[in-house]
N, CA, C and O atoms as a GROMACS GRO file, in nm:
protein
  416
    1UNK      N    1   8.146  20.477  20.969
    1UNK     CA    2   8.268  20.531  20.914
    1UNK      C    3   8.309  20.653  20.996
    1UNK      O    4   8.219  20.734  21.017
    2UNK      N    5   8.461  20.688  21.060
    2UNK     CA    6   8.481  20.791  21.078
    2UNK      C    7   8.490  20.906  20.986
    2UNK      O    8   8.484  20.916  20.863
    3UNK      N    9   8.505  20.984  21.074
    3UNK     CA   10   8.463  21.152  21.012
    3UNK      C   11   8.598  21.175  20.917
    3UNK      O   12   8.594  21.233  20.809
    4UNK      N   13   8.730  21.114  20.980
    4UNK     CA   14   8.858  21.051  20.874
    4UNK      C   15   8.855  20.993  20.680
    4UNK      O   16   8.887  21.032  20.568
    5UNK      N   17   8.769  20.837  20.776
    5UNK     CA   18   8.756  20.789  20.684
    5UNK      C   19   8.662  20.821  20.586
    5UNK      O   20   8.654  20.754  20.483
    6UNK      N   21   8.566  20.952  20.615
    6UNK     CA   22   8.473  20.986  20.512
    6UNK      C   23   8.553  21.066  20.453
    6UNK      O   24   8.540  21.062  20.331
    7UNK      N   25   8.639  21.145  20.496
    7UNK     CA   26   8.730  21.275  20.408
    7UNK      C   27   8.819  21.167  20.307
    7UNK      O   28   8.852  21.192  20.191
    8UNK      N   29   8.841  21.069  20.367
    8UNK     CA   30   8.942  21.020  20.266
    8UNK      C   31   8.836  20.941  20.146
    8UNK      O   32   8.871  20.940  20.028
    9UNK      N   33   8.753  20.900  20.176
    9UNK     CA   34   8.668  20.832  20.026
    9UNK      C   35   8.590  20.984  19.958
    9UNK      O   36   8.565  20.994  19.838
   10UNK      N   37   8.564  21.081  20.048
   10UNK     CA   38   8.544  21.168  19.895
   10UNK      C   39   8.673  21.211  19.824
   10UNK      O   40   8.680  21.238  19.704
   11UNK      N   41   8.771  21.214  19.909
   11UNK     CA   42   8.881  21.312  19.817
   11UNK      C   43   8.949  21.210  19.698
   11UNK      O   44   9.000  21.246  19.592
   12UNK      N   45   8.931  21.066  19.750
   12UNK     CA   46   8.917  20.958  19.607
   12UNK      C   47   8.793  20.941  19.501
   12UNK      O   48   8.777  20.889  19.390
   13UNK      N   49   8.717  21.009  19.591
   13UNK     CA   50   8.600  20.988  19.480
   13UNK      C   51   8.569  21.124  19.358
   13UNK      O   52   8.502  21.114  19.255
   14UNK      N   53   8.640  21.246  19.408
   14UNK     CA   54   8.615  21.355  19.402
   14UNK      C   55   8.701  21.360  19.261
   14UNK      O   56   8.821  21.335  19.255
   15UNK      N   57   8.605  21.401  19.128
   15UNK     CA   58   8.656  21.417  19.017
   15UNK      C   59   8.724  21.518  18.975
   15UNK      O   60   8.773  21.509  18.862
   16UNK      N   61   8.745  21.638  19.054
   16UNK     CA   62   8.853  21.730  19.013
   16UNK      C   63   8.968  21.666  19.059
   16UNK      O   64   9.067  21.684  18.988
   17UNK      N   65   8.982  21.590  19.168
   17UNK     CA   66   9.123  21.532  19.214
   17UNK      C   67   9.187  21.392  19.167
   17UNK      O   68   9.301  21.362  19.133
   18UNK      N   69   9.056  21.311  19.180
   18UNK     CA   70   9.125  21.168  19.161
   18UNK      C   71   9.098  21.136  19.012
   18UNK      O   72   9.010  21.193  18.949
   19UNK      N   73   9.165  21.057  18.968
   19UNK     CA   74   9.131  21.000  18.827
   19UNK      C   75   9.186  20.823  18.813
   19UNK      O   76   9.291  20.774  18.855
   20UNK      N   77   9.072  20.759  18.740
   20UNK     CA   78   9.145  20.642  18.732
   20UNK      C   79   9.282  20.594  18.637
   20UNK      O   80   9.316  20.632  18.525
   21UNK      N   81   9.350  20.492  18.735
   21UNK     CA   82   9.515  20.421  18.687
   21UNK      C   83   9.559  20.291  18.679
   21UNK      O   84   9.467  20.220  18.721
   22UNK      N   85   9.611  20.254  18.661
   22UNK     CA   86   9.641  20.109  18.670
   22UNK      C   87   9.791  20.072  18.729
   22UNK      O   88   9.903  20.105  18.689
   23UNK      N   89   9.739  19.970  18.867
   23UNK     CA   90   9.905  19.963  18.935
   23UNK      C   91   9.937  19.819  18.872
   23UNK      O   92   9.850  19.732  18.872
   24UNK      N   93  10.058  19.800  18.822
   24UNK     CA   94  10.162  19.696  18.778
   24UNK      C   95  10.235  19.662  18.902
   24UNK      O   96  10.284  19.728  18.994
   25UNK      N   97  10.225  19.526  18.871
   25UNK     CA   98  10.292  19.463  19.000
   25UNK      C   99  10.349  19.318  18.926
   25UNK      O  100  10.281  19.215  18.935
   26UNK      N  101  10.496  19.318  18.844
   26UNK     CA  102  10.468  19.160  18.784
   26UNK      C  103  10.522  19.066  18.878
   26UNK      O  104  10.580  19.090  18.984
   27UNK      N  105  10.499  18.978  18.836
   27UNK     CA  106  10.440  18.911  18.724
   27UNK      C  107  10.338  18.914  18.737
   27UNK      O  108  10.278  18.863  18.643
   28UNK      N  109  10.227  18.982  18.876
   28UNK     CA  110  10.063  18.952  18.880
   28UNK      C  111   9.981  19.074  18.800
   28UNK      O  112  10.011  19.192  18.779
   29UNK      N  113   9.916  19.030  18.780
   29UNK     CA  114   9.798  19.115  18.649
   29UNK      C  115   9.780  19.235  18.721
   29UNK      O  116   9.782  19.242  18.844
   30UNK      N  117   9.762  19.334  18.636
   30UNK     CA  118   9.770  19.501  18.624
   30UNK      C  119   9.607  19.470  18.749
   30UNK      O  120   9.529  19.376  18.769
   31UNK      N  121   9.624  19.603  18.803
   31UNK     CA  122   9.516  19.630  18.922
   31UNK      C  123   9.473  19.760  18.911
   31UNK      O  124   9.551  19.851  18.939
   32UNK      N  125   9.301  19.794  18.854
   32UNK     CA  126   9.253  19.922  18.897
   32UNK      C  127   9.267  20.000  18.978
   32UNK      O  128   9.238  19.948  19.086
   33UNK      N  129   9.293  20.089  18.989
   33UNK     CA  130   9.285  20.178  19.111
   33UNK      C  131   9.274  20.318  19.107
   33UNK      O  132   9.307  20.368  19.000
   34UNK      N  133   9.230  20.408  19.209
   34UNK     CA  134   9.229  20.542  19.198
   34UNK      C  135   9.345  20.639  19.270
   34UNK      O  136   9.405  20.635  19.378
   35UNK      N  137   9.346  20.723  19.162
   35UNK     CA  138   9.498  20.759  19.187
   35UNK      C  139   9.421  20.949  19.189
   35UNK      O  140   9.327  20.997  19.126
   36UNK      N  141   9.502  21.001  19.278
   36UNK     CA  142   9.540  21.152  19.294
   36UNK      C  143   9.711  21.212  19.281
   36UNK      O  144   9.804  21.149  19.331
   37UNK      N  145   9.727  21.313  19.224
   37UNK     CA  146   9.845  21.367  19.176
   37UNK      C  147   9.893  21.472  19.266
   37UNK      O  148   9.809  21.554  19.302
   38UNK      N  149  10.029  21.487  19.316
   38UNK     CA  150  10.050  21.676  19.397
   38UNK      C  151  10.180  21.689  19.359
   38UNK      O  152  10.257  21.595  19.379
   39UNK      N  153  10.208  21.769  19.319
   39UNK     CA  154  10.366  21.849  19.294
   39UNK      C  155  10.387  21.770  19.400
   39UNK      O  156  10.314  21.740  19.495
   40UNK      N  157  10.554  21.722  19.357
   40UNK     CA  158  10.666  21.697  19.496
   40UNK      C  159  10.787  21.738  19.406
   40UNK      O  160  10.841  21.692  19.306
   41UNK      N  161  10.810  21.878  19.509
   41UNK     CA  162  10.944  21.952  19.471
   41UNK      C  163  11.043  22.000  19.599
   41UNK      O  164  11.070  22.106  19.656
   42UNK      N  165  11.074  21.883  19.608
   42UNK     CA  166  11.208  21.889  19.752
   42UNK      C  167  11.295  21.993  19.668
   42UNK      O  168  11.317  22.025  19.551
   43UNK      N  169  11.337  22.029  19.812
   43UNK     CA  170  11.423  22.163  19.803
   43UNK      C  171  11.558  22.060  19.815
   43UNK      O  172  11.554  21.949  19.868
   44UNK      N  173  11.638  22.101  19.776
   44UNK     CA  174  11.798  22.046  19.729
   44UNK      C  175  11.912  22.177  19.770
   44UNK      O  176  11.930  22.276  19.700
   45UNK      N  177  11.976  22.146  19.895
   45UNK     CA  178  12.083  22.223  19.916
   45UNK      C  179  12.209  22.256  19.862
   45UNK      O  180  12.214  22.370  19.908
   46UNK      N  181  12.322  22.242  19.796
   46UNK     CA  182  12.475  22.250  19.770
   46UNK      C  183  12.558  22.343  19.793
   46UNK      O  184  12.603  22.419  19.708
   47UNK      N  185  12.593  22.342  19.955
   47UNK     CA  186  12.664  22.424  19.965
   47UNK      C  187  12.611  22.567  19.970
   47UNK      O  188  12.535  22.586  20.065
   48UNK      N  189  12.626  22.642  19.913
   48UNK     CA  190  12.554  22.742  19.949
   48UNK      C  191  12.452  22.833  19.814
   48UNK      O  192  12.423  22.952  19.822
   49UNK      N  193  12.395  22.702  19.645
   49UNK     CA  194  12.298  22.696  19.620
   49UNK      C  195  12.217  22.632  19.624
   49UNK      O  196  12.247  22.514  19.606
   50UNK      N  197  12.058  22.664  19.650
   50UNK     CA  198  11.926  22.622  19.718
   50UNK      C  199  11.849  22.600  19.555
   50UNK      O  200  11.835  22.706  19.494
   51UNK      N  201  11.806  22.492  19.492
   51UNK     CA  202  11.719  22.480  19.397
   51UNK      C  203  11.614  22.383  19.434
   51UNK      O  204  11.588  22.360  19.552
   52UNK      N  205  11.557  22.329  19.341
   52UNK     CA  206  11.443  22.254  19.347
   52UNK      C  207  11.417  22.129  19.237
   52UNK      O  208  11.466  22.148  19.125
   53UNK      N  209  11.360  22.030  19.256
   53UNK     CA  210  11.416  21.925  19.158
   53UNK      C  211  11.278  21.902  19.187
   53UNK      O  212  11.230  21.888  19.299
   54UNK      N  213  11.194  21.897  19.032
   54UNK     CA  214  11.048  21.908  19.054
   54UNK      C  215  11.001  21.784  19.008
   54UNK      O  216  11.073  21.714  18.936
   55UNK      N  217  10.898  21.751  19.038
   55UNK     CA  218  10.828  21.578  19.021
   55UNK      C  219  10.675  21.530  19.037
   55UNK      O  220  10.616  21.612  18.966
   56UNK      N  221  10.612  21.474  19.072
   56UNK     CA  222  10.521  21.426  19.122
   56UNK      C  223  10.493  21.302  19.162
   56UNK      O  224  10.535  21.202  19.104
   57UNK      N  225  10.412  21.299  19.278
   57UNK     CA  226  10.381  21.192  19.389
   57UNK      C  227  10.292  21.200  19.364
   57UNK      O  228  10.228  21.304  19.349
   58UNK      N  229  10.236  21.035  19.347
   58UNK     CA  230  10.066  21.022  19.342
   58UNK      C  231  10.014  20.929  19.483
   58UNK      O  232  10.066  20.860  19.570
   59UNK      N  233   9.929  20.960  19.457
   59UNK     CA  234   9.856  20.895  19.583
   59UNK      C  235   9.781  20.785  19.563
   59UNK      O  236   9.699  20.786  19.472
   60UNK      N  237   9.798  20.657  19.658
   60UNK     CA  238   9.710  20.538  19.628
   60UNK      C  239   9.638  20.479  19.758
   60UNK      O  240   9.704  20.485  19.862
   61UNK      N  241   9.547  20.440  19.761
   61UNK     CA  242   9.492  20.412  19.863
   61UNK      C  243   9.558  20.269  19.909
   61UNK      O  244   9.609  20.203  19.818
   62UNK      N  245   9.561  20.229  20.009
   62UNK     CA  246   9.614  20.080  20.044
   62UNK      C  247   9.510  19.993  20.073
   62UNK      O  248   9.524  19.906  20.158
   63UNK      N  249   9.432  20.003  20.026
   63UNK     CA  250   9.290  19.884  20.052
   63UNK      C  251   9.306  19.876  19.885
   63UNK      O  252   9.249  19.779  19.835
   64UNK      N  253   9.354  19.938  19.820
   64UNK     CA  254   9.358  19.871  19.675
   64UNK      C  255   9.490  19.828  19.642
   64UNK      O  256   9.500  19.736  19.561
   65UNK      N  257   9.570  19.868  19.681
   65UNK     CA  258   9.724  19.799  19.664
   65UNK      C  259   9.742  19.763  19.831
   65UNK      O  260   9.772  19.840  19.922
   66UNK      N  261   9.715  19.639  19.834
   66UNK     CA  262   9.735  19.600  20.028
   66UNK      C  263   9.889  19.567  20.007
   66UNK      O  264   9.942  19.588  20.116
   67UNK      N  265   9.979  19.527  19.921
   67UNK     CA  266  10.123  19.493  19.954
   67UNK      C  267  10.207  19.627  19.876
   67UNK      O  268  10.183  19.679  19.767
   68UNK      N  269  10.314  19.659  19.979
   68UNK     CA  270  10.398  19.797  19.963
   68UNK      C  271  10.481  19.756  19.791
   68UNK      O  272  10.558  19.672  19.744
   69UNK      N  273  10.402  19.878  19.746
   69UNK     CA  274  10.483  19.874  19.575
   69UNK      C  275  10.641  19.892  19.611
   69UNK      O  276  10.712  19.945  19.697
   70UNK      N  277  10.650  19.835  19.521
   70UNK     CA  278  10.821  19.806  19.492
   70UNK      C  279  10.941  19.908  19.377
   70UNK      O  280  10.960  19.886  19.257
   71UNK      N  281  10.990  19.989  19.442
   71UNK     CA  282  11.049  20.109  19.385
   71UNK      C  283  11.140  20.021  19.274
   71UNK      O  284  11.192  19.913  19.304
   72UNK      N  285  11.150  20.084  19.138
   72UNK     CA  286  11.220  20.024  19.027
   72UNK      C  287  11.156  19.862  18.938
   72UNK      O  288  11.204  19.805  18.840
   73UNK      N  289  11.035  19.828  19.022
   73UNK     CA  290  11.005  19.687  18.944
   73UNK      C  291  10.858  19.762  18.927
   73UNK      O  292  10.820  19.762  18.810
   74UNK      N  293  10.787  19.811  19.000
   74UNK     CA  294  10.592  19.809  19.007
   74UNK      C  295  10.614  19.935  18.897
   74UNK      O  296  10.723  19.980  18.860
   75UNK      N  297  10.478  19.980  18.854
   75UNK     CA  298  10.442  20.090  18.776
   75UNK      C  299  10.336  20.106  18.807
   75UNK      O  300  10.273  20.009  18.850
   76UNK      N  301  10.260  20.268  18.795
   76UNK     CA  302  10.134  20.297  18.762
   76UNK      C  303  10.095  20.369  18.626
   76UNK      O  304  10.166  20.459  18.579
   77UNK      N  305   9.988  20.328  18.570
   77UNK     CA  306   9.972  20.407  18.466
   77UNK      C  307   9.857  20.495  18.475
   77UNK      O  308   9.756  20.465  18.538
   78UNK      N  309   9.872  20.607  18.411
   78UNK     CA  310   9.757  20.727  18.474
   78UNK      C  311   9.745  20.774  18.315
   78UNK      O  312   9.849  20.807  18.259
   79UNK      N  313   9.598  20.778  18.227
   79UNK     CA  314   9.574  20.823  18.118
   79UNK      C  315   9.704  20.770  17.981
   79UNK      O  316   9.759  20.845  17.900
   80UNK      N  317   9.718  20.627  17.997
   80UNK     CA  318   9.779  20.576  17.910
   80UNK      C  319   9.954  20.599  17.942
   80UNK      O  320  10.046  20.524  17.906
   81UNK      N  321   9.963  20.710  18.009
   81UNK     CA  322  10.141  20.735  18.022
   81UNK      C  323  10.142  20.633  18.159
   81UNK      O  324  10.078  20.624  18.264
   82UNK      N  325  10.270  20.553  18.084
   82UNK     CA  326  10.344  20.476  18.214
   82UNK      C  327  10.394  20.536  18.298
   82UNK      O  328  10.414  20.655  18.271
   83UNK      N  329  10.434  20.486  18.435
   83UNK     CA  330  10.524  20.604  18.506
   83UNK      C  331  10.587  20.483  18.596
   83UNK      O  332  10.529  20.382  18.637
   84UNK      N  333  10.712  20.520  18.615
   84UNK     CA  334  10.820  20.382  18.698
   84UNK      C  335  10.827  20.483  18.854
   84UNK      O  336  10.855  20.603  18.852
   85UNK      N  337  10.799  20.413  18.970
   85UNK     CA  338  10.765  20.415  19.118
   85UNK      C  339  10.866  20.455  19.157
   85UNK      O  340  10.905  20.362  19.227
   86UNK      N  341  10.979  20.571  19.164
   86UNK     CA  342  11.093  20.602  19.251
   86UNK      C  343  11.142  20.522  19.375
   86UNK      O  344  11.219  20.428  19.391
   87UNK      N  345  11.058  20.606  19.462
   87UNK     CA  346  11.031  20.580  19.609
   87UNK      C  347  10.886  20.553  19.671
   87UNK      O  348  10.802  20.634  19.633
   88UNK      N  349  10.842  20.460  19.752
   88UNK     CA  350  10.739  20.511  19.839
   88UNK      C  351  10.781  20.499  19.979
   88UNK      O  352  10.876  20.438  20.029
   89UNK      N  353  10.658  20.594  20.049
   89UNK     CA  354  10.624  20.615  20.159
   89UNK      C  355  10.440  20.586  20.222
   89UNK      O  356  10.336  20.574  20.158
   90UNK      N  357  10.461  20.585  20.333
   90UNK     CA  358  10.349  20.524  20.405
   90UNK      C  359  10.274  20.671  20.443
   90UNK      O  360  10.358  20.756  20.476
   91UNK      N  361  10.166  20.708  20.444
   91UNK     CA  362  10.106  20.783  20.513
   91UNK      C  363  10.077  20.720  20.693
   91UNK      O  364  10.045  20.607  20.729
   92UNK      N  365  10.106  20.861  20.785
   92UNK     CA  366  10.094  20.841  20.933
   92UNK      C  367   9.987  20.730  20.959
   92UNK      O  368  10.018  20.636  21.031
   93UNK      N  369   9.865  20.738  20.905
   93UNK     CA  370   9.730  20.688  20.916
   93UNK      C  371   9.744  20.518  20.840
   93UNK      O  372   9.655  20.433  20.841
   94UNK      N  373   9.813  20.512  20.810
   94UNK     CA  374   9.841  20.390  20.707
   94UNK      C  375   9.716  20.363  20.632
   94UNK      O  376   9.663  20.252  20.632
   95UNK      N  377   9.667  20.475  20.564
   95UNK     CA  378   9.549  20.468  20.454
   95UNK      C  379   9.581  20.472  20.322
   95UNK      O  380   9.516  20.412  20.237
   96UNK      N  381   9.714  20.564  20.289
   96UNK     CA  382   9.745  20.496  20.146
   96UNK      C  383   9.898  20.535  20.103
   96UNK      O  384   9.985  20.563  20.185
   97UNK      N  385   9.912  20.534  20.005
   97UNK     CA  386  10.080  20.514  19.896
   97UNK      C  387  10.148  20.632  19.863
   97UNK      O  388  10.088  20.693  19.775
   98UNK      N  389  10.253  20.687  19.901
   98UNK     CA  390  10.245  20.776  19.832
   98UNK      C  391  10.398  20.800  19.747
   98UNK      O  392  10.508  20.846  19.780
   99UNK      N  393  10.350  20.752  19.641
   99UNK     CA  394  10.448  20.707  19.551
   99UNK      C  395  10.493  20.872  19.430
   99UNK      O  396  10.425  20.960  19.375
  100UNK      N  397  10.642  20.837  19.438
  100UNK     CA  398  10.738  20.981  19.391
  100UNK      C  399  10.745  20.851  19.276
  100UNK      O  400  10.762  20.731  19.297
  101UNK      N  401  10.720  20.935  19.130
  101UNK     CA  402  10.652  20.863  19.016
  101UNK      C  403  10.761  20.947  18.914
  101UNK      O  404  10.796  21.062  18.943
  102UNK      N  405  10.817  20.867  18.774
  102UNK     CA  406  10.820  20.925  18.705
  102UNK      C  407  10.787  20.886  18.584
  102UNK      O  408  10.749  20.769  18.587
  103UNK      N  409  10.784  20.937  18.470
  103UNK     CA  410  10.769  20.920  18.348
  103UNK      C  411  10.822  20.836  18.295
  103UNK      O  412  10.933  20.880  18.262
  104UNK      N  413  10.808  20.710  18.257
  104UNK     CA  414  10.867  20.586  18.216
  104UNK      C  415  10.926  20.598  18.055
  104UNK      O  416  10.981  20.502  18.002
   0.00000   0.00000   0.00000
């Protein structure tokens, strides 16, 4: 294993960060997986006021979801709350998901 790929299986394995979720994909059956959470609060310009529109992006590994979730149809659920998939994006490394999530 690279020195990469070891940082990335503890920081999934690592219980202050990751916690288990469940990714929805229908019509195929709900899929375990381990999920990590980080503020995502893009800055939002108008003219000449600057705010912030606050959210969270979770993180999924792609050896557990191998096909790109689908913004508005997939879900993950994290501690019983649903949450509907905004947007995703690919990490540089193509190691995992990183899905702008909200509260369903």
């Amino acid at each position: 294993m690279t020195v990469f790929g070891d940082a990335m299986a503890r920081l999934f394995t690592e219980p202050a960060w990751a916690e288990p979720g469940t990714f929805t994909a229908p019509p195929a059956a709900p899929v375990p997986v381990t999920v990590y959470r980080a503020r995502h609060d893009p800055q939002i310009t108008l003219d000449v006021v600057t705010m912030r529109s606050p959210g969270w992006e979770a993180h999924v590994l792609q050896a557990e979801v191998p096909m790109r979730p689908r913004p508005g149809t997939d879900t993950l659920t994290i501690n019983g709350v649903i949450y509907a998939i905004r947007d995703v994006e690919e990490d540089a490394e193509r190691t995992e998901w990183r899905l702008d999530i909200l509260e369903a």
